[in-house]
C-alpha positions in Angstrom: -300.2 117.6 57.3 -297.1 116.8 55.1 -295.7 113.5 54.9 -292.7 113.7 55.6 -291.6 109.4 55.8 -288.3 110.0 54.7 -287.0 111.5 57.7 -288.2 108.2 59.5 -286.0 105.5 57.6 -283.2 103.8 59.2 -279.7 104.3 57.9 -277.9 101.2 57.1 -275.3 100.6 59.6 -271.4 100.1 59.4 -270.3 96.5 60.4 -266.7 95.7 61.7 -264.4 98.2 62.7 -263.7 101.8 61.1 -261.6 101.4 57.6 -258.5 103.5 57.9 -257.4 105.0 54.6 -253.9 103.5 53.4 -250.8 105.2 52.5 -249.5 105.6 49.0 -246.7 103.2 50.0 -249.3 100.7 51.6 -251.0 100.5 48.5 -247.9 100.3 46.8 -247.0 97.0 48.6 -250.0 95.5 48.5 -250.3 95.5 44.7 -246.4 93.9 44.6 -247.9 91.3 47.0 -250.9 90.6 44.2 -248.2 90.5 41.8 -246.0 88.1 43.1 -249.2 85.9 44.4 -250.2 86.0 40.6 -247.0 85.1 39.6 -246.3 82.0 41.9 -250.3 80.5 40.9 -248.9 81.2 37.1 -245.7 78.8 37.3 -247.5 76.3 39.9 -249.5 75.9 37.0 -246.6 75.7 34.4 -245.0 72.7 36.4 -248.3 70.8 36.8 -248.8 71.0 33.4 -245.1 69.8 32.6 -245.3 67.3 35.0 -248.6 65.9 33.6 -246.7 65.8 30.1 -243.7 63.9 31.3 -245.8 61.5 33.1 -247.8 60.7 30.0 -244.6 60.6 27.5 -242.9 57.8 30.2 -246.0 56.3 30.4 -246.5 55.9 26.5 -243.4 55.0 26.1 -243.4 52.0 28.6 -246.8 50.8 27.3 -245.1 50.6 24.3 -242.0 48.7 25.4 -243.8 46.2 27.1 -247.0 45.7 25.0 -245.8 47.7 21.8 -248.0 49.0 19.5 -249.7 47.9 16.4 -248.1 50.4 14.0 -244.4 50.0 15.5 -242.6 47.1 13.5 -239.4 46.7 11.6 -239.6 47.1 7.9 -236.7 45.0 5.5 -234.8 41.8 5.9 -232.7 42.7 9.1 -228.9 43.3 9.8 -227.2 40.9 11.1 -228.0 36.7 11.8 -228.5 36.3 15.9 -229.3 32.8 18.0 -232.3 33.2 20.1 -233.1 30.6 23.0 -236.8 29.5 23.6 -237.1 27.7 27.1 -239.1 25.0 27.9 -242.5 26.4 28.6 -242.1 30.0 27.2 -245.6 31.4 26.3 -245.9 33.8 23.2 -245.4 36.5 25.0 -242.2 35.0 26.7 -240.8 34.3 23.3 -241.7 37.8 21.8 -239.9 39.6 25.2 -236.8 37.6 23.9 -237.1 38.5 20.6 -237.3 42.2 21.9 -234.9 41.8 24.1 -232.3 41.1 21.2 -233.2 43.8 19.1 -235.0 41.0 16.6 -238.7 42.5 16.9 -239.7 46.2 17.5 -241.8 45.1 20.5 -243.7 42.2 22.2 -247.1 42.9 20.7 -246.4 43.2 17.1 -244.7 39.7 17.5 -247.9 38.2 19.6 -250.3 39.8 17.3 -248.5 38.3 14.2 -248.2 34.7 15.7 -252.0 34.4 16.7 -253.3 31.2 15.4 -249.8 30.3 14.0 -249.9 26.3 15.0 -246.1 26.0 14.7 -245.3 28.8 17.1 -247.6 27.5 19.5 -246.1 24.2 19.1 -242.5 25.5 19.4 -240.1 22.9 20.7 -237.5 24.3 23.3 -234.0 25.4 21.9 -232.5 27.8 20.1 -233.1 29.2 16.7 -231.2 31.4 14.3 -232.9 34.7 13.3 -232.0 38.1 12.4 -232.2 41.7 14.0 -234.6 44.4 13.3 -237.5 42.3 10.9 -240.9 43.0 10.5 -242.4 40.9 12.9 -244.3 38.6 10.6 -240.8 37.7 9.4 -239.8 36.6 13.1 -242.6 34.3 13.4 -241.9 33.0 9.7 -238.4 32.2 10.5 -238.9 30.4 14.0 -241.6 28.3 12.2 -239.2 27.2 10.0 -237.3 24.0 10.9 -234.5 24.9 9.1 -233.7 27.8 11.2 -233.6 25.6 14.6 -229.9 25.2 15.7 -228.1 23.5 17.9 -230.0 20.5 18.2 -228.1 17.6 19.2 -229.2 13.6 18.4 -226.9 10.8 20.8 -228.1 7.3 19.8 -228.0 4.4 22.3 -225.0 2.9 22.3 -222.6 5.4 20.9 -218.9 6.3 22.5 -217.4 9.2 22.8 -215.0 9.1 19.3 -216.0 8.1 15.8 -215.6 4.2 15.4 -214.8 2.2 12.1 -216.5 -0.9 10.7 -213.7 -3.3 10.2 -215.9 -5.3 7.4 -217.1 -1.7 5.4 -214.7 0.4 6.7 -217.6 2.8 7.7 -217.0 5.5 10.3 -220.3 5.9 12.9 -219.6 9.2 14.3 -218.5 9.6 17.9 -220.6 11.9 20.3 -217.9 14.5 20.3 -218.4 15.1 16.5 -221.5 14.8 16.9 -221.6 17.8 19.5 -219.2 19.5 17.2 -221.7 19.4 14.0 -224.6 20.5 16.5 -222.6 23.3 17.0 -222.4 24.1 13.8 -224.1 27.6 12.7 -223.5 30.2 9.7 -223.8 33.7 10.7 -223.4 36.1 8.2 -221.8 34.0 5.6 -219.5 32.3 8.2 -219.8 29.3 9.8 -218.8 28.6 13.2 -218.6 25.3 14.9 -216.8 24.3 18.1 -214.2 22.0 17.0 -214.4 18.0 17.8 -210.6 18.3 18.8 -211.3 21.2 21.1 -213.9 18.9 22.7 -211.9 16.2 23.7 -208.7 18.9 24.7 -211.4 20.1 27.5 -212.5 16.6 28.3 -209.1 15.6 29.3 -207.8 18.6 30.9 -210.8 20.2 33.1 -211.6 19.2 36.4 -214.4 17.2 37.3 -216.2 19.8 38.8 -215.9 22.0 36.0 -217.3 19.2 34.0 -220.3 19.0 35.8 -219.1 15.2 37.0 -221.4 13.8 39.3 -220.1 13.1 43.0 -220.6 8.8 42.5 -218.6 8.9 39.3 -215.9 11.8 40.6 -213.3 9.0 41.6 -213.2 7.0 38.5 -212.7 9.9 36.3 -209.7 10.8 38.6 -207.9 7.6 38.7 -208.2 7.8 34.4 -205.9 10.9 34.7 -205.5 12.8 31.4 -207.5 10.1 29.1 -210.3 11.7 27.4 -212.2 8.3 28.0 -212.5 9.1 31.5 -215.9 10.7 30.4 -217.0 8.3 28.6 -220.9 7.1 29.6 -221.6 10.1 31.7 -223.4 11.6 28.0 -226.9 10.2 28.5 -228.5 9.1 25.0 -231.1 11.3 23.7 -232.3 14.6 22.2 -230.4 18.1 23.9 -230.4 21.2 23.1 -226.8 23.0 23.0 -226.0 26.5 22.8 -223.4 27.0 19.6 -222.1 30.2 20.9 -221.2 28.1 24.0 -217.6 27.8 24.6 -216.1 23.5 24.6 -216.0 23.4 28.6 -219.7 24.8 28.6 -221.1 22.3 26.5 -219.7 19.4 27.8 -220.2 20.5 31.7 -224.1 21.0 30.9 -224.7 17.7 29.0 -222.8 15.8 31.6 -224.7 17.6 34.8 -228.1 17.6 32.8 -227.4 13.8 32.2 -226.5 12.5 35.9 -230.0 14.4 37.0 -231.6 12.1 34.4 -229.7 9.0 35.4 -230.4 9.8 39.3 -234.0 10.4 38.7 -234.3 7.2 36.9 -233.6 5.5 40.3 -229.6 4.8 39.8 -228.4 5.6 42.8 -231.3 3.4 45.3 -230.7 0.7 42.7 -226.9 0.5 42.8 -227.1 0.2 47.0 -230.1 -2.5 46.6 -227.7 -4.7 44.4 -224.6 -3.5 46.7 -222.7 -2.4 43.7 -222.0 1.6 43.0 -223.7 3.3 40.4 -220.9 4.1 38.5 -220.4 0.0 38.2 -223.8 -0.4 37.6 -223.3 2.2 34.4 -220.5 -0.1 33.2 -222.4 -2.9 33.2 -225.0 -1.2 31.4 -222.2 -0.1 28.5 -221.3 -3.7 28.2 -225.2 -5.2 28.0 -225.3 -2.1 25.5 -222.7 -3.4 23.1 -223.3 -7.1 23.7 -226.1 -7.8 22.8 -229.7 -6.9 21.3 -232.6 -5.7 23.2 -234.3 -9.0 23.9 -231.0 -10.5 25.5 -229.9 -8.0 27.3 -231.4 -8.9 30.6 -229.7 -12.7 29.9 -226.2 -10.7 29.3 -226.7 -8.3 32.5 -227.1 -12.1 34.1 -224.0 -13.6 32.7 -221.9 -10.4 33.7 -223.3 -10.5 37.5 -222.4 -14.1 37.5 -219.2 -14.2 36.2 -217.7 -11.5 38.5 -219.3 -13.7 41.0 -217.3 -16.4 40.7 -214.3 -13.9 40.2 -214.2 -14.9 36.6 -212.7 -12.5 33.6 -216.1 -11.0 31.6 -213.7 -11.8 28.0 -216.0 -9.5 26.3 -214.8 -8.8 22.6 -216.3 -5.2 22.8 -214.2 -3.9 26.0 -210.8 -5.3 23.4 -212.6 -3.3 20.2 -213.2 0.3 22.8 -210.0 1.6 22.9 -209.0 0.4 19.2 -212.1 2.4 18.3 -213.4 -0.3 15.7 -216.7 -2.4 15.6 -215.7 -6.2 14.9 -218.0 -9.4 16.4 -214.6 -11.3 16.3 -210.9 -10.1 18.0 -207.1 -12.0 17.2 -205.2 -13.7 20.1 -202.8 -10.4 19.8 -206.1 -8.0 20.3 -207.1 -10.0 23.4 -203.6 -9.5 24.6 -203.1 -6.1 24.9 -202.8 -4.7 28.3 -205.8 -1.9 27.9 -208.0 -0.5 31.2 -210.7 -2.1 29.4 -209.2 -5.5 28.0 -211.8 -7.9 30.0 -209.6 -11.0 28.7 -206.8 -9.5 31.0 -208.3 -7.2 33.7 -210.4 -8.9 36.3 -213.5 -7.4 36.9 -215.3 -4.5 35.0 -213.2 -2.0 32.8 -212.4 1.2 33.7 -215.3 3.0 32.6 -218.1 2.5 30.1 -217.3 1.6 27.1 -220.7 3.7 25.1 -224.0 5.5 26.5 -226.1 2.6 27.1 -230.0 3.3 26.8 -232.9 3.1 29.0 -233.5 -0.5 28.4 -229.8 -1.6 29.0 -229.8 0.5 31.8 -232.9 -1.1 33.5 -231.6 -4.7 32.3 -228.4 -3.6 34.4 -230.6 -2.9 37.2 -232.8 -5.8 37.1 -230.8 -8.5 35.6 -232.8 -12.1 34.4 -232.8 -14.8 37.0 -230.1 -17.6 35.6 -227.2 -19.3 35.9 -225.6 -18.9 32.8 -221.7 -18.0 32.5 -221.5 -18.4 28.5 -223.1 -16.7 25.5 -222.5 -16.3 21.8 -224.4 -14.9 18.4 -224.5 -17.8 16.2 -225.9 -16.4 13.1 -226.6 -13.2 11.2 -230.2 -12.1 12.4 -228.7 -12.0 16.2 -229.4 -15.3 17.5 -227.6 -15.7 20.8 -227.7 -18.9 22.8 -226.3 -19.2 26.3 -225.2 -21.7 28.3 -223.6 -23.0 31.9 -221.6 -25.5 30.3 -218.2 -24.9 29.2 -218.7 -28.1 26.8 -221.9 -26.9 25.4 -220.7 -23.6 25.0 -217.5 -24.3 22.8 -220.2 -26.1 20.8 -222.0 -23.1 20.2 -219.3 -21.8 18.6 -218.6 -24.3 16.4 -222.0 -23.5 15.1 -221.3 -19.7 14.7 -218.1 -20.7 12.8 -220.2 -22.5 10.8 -222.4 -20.0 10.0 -220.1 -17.5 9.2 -220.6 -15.2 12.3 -216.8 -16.0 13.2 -213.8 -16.7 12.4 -212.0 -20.3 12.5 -209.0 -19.2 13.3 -210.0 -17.1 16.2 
């Protein structure tokens, strides 16, 4: 029997219905469909991969502007001189960002990586410093850690007034705080120097308003009722070390010192003070000018006494230094015609305080003004040469005294 098993195997079977045979113009479509379906994947791809480039160039490019990167830096010595301002509390990064900001360093991390363990840029006092644009970044941290590069930087001893005074025995001029804003100023870029005028100064100070000034409300009235005087700001300068901005214009200057000084003055406790003694604290200011120019620290408490009671008893202070203000001169002794002129600050003729300071008294005259020695003294005078003051009740025993600075030279006979 033949074995015939091929006749017995199952044929594979057809799944899903019949498959018709397409056209020539179905097939024809179909392929332009592949085509454009190929085409569409091929500039899907294109844009990603743009895309992904941009987003990487941006990205470079603002890592690099805020963190920079170690090979970017300036090369040379710069082009042109530019002030820079560091603020109180500005890190090393702060300071590089400004730096960065006027085109002085390439970027923030060249700086920061060229002042690590610099001591004098991490001891950098607040203010403003001349540098120049486009340096190396070593160069930028060379120049800030030089002192000589810091600009201005303003110095306002105790006791000084607002215009240069003369030493009647030497004929020495101290410098008054307006020049001595006006050489803060002071700055050469480029070869030129620039410095805001001491004339300019005092212009602004007598013709701005007291709002543009930066005058306080408690001291607003008194510098009104001085009009046009330039002395009408006189005191409101608080003694110290500032920081001024030379590129500053005069109004500028004067309106920040003034504003920055009545915060210090408040904060000191003026203004609680002036209502504990009942007196304003512009008056209390005054009297702190006048303890100021009076007398030397270890009397000025005594002197705040003698003022307080002497405008008690509605007696005239006759204080040499309030005839001496407005003649701009230092002198212990005055004449019988200084003491006569009609001034707003002549105390032998105008009852009560003067018009307005007559300096920028210091923290101790200011607290002596505040919290004045118990006494009953009415009379004081220097009777020698190392500052010796002696006071007194008496009327008697204080003529007496001044036989006894006559004697000793401290004044004049005649006076």
């Amino acid at each position: 029997m033949t074995d015939n098993w091929h006749t017995d195997r199952a044929e594979p079977l057809a799944v899903g219905p019949p498959r018709q045979k397409m056209t020539r113009r179905e097939r024809a479509r179909a392929e332009r469909m592949r085509r454009r379906r190929r085409a569409g994947l091929v500039v899907a791809l294109s844009m990603l991969v743009v895309v992904a480039v941009v987003a990487v160039f941006l990205g470079s490019r603002m890592w690099h502007s805020v963190f920079g990167g170690s090979s970017t830096d300036f090369a040379g010595d710069g082009v042109n001189d530019v002030v820079i301002q560091v603020h109180d509390g500005d890190s090393t990064t702060a300071i590089g960002q400004t730096l960065q900001d006027n085109n002085v360093v390439a970027n923030v991390k060249t700086f920061v990586d060229a002042a690590d363990g610099n001591s004098a840029i991490s001891a950098i006092q607040p203010g403003f410093y001349k540098v120049r644009t486009e340096i190396p970044a070593s160069s930028a941290v060379e120049r800030l850690a030089d002192p000589a590069n810091r600009v201005g930087k303003l110095v306002i001893p105790e006791g000084r007034q607002l215009d240069d005074v003369r030493d009647v025995k030497t004929n020495a001029v101290t410098a008054g705080i307006l020049t001595l804003i006006s050489n803060a100023s002071c700055v050469d870029l480029d070869g030129d120097r620039r410095c805001v005028p001491a004339e300019d100064l005092k212009n602004v100070a007598s013709t701005a308003t007291p709002l543009e000034l930066g005058v306080p409300e408690w001291a607003t009235d008194a510098v009104d009722a001085m009009g046009s005087d330039h002395r009408r700001l006189e005191g409101l300068i608080a003694p110290g070390t500032w920081n001024i901005d030379p590129s500053a214009p005069p109004q500028d200057i004067l309106a920040t010192l003034i504003s920055t000084s009545a915060a210090q003055y408040e904060q000191s406790g003026l203004l609680t003070t002036a209502t504990a003694i009942d007196m304003t604290p512009y008056e209390v200011l005054v009297v702190a000018s006048l303890v100021q120019r009076e007398a030397t620290p270890e009397d000025f408490s005594k002197v705040a006494r003698v003022i307080y009671n002497r405008l008690a008893e509605r007696r005239t202070l006759e204080f040499d230094s309030t005839v001496n203000y407005p003649l701009d001169r230092i002198e212990v002794a005055t004449t019988d015609g200084d003491r006569g002129q009609m001034t707003p600050w002549n105390t032998y003729v105008r009852p009560g305080l003067p018009a307005t300071p007559i300096c920028s008294p210091g923290g101790p005259a200011l607290v002596a003004a505040e919290q004045p020695e118990p006494g009953d003294w009415l009379y004081f005078v220097t009777i020698d040469m190392q500052g010796t003051t002696l006071f007194t009740k008496e009327y008697e025993q204080h003529l007496a005294n001044i036989e006894l600075a006559i004697r000793n030279g401290v004044l004049d006979s005649a006076r």
